[in-house]
N, C-alpha and C positions, 0 to 999 in steps of 0.2 A: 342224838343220844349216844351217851360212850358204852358200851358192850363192856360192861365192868369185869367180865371174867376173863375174856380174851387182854383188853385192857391189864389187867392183874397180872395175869400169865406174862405176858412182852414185859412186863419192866421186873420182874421177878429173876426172868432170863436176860437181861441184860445186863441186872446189878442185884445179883443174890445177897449183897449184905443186906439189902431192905428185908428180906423174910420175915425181920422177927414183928416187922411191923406191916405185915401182908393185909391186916384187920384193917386198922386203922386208915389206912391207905383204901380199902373196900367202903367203908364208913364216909371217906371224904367224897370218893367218884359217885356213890347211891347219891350221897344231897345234892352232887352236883347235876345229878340228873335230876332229882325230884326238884330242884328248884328251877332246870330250866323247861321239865312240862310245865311248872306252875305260871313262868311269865310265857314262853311261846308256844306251849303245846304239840300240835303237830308242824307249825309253821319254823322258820329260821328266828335264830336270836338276832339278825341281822334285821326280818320283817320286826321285830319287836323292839326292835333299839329306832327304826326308822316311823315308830308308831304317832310320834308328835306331827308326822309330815300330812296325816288323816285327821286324827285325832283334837278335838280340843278345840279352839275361836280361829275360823279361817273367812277371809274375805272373797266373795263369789263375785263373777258380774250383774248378780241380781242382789247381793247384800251377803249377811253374816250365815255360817252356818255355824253350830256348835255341834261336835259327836263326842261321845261319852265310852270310855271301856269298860265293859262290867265284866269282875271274874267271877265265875261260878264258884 
């Protein structure tokens, strides 16, 4: 998760012409957090980009398995 205020503050102080769009810039790092609890939660976007490797028609030594992700 990005620390949207710290996050905010470092690039404010790096390149003060952004200020007048401090919001908006707030606005975009919140969804970007809220959309990645919604695919990984407390795990990595890396465990959840790697999700098809569990997930889904895999061949076993004893035959097929299927696993299914449900989001809450």
């Amino acid at each position: 998760m990005i620390h949207v205020d710290s996050a905010l503050w470092l690039l404010m102080e790096k390149d003060p012409t952004l200020n007048p769009y401090a919001g908006e810039i707030r606005m975009h790092l919140d969804r970007y957090n809220d959309r990645r609890w919604h695919l990984a939660g407390n795990g990595s976007l890396s465990d959840f980009a790697n999700g098809h490797r569990y997930f889904g028609f895999h061949r076993t030594e004893t035959g097929w398995v299927f696993r299914v992700f449900h989001l809450l």
